[in-house]
Structure formats: structure tokens, C-alpha cells
Backbone as a ProteinNet text record, in pm:
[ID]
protein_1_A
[PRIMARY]
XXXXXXXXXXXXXXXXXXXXXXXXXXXXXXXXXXXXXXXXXXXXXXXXXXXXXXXXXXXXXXXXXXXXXXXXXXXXXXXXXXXXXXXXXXXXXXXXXXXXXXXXXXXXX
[TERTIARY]
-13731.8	-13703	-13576	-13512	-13367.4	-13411.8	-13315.2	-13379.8	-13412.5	-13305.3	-13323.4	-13448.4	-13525.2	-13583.7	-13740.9	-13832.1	-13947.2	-14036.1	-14108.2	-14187.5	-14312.7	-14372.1	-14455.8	-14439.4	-14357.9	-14280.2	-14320.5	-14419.2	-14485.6	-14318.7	-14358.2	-14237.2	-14312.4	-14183.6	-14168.1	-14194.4	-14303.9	-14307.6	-14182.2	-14146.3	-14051.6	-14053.8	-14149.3	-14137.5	-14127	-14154.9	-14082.5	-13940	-13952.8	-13734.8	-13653.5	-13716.8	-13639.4	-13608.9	-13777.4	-13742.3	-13630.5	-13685.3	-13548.3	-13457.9	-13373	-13235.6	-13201.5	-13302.5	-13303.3	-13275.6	-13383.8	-13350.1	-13179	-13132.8	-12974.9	-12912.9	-12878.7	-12816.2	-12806.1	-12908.8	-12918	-12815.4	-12766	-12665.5	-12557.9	-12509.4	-12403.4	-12366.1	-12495.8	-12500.4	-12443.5	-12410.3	-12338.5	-12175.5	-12131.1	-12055.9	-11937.6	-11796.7	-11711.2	-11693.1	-11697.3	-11612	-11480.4	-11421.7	-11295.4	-11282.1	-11203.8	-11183.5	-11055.1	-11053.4	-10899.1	-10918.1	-10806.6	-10731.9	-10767.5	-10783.1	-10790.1	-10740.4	-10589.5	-10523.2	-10438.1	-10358.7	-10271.6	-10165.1	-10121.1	-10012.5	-10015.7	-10103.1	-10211.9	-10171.1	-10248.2	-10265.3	-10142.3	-10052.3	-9894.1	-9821.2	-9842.1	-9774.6	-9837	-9945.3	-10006	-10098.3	-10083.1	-10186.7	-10269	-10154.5	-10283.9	-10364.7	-10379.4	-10463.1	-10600	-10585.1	-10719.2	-10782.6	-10728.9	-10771.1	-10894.1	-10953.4	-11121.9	-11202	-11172.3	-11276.4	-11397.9	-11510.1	-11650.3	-11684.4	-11701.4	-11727	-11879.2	-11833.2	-11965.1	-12042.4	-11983.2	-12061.4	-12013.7	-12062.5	-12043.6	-11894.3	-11861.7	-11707.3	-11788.5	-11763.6	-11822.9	-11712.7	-11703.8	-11608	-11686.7	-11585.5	-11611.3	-11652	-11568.3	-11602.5	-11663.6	-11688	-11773.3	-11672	-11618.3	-11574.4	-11668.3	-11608.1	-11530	-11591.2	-11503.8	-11527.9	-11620.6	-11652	-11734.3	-11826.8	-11929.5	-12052	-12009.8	-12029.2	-11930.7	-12045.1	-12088.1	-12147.7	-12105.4	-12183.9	-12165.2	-12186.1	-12262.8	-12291.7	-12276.2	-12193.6	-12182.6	-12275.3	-12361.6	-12399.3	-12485.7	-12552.8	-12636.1	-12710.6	-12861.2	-12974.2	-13011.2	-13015.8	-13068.4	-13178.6	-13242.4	-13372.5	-13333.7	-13376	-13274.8	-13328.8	-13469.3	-13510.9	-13408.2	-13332.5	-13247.7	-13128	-13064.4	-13029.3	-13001.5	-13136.8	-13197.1	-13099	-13018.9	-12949.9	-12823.8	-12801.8	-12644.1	-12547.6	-12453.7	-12328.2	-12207.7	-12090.5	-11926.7	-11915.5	-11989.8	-11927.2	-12003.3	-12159.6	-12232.6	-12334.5	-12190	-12287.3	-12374.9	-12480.5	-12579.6	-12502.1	-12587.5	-12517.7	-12627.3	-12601.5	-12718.3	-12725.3	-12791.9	-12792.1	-12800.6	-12675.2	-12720.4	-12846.7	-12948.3	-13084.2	-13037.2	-12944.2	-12975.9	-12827	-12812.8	-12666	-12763	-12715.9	-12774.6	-12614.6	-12565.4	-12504.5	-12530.4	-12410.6	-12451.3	-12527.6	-12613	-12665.1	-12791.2	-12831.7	-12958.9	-13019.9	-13204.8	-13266.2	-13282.5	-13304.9	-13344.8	-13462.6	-13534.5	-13640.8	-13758.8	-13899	-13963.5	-13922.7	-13976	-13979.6	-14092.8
3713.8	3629.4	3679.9	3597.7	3628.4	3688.1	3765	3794	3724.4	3622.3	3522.1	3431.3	3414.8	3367.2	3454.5	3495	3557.1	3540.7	3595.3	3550.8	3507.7	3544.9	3477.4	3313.1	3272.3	3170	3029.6	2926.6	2810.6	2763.7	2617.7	2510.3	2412.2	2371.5	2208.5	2097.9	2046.1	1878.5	1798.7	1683.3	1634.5	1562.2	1539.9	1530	1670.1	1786.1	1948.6	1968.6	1930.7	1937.9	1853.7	1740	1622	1716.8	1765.5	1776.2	1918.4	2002.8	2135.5	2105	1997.7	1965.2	1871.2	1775.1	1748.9	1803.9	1930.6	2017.7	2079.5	2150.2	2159.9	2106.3	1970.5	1880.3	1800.8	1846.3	1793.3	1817.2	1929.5	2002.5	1943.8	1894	1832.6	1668	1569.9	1454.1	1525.5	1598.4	1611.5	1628.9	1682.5	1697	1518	1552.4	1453.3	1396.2	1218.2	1175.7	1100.5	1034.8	967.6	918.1	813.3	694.9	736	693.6	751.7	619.7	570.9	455.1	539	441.7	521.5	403.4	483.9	404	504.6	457.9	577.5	567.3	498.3	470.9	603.7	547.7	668.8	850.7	835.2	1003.4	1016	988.4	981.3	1010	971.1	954.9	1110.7	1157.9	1218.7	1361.1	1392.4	1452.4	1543	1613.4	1764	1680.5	1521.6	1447.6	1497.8	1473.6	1413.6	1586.9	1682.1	1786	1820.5	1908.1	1986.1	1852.1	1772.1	1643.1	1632.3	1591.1	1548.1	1408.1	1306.6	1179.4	1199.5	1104.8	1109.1	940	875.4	752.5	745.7	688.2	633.6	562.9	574.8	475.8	453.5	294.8	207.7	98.1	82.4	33.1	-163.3	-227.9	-378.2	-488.5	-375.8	-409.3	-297	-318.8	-251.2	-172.9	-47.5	58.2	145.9	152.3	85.1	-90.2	-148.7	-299.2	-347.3	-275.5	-288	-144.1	-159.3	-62.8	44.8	155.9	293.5	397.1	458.7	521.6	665.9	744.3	887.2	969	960.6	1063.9	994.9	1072	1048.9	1118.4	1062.7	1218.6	1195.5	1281.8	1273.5	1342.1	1291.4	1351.5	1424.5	1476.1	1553.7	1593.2	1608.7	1689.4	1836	1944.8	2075.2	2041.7	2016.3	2030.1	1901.2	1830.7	1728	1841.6	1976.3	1981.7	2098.9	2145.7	2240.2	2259.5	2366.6	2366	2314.9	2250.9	2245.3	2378.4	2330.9	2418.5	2359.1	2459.8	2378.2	2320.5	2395.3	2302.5	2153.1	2180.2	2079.5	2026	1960.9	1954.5	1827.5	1845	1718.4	1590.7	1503.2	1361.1	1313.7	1253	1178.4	1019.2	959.9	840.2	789.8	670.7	668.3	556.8	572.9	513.1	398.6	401.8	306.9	315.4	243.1	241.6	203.8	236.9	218.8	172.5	87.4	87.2	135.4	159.3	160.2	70.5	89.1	32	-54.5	-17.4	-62.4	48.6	48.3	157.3	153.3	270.3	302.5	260.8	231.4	196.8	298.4	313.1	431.5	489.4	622.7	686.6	709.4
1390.4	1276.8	1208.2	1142.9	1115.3	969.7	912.7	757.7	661.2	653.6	535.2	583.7	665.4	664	766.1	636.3	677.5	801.6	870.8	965.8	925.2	785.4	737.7	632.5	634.4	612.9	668.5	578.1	640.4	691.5	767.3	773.4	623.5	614.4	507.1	575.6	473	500.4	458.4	559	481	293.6	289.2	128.9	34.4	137.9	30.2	57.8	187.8	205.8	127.7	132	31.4	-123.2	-174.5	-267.4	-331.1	-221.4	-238.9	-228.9	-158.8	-145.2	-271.5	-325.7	-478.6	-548	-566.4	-680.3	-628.8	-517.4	-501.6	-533.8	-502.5	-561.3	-699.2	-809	-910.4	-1014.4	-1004	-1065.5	-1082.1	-921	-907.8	-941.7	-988.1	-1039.9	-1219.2	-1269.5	-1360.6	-1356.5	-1251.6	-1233	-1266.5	-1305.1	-1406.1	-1225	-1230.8	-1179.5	-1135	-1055	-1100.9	-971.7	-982.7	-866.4	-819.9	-705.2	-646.3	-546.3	-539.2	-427.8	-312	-207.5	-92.8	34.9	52	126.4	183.8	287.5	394.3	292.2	225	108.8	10.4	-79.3	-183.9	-146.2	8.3	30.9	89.5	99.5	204.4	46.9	-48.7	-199	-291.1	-237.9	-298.5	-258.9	-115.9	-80.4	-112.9	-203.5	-273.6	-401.1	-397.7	-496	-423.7	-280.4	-261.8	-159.6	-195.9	-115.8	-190.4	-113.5	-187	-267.5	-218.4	-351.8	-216.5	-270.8	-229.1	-237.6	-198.9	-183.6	-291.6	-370	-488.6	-438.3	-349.8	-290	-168.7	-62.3	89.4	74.4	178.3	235.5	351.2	353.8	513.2	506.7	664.7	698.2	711.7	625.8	648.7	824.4	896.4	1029.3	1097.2	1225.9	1334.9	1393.5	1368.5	1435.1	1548.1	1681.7	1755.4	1763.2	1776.1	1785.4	1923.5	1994.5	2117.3	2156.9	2165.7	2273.9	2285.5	2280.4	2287.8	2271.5	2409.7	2419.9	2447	2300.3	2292.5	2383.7	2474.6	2605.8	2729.1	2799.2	2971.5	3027.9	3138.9	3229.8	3319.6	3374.1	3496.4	3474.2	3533.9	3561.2	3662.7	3713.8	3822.8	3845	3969.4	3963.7	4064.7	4014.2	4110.5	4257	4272.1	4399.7	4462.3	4403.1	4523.6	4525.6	4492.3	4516.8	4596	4630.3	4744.8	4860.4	4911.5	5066.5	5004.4	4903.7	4873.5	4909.8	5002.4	4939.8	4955	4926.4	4877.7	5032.9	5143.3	5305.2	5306.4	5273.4	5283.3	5135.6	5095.6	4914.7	4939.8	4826.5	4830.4	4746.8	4833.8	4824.9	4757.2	4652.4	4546.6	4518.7	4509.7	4513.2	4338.2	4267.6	4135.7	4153.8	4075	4068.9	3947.7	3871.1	3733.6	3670.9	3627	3566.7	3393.8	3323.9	3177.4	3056.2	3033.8	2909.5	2822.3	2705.4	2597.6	2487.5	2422.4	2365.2	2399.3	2547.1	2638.5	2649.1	2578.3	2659.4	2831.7	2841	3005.9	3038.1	3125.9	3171.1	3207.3	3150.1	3140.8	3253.9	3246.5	3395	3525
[MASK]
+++++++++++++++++++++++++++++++++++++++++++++++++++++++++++++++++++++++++++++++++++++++++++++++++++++++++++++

């Protein structure tokens, strides 16, 4: 167990994590705020305006960035036993089973 954190040490329900990160953050709903333009114009005119600041609300974008399907992970599955007797003279040859897009689940297994 690491120090900061005991070995006799329950885990948190998520309604006790919510609320410790509440109580952290409560402090900072006092904290002064102020609106700043936010344009490539703005921070190009200004930049040490907008250094060390904390977003006190969300920025979301009006459209769908990227504008099409864009899937975060590439990759392959394997099972080791297909790749039993492989080597660099005679590597194993695998067959793809499923092509999956983004944004389509896979089909159970």
C-alpha cells in the first residue's frame, strides 16, 4: 500500500466521492469571476490574458467535432495460442473475423 493511502482504508461509494470532491471544490465557487472573449483574435492580441485561468463553465462546440465517426482505438485481438510455432521465417497468418466501425458495437462473443 502506498503511504498516503492506508491498508486499512474502506473504498468510497460513489455518493462519498461525489461528496469529498464537493467539499474540495466548494472553496473555489467563491472564488471572483470574469468573462473573457474567446477567439484566436482575443488570445493572438493578448496571451498572458488568458494563461493559468480555470474554465468556471463548459465550452462546447455548436457542431460535431470531428464532423464524421472517428474512432479512438485501432487494434487487434489475438488469441496467443493462434500464435503458437510463429517465427520471423514462418510467421502466423491470421484471418480478420469482423471488421467493426466506429460507432457500431461488436457482436457478443
Amino acid at each position: 500500500m502506498s503511504p498516503d493511502r492506508p491498508a486499512d482504508r474502506r473504498r468510497r461509494t460513489v455518493d462519498e466521492h461525489r461528496a469529498a470532491v464537493s467539499a474540495l471544490l466548494a472553496p473555489l465557487a467563491d472564488l471572483p469571476a470574469e468573462e473573457l472573449p474567446v477567439s484566436a483574435e482575443a488570445l493572438a492580441a493578448d496571451p498572458h490574458r488568458y494563461a493559468d485561468r480555470v474554465l468556471a463553465v463548459d465550452v462546447t462546440s455548436p457542431i460535431d467535432l470531428p464532423p464524421f465517426r472517428n474512432s479512438q482505438m485501432d487494434g487487434y485481438a489475438v488469441r496467443a495460442a493462434d500464435l503458437a510455432g510463429a517465427t520471423s521465417v514462418r510467421p502466423a497468418v491470421l484471418p480478420i473475423a469482423a471488421r467493426i466501425p466506429a460507432g457500431t458495437a461488436p457482436a457478443p462473443l
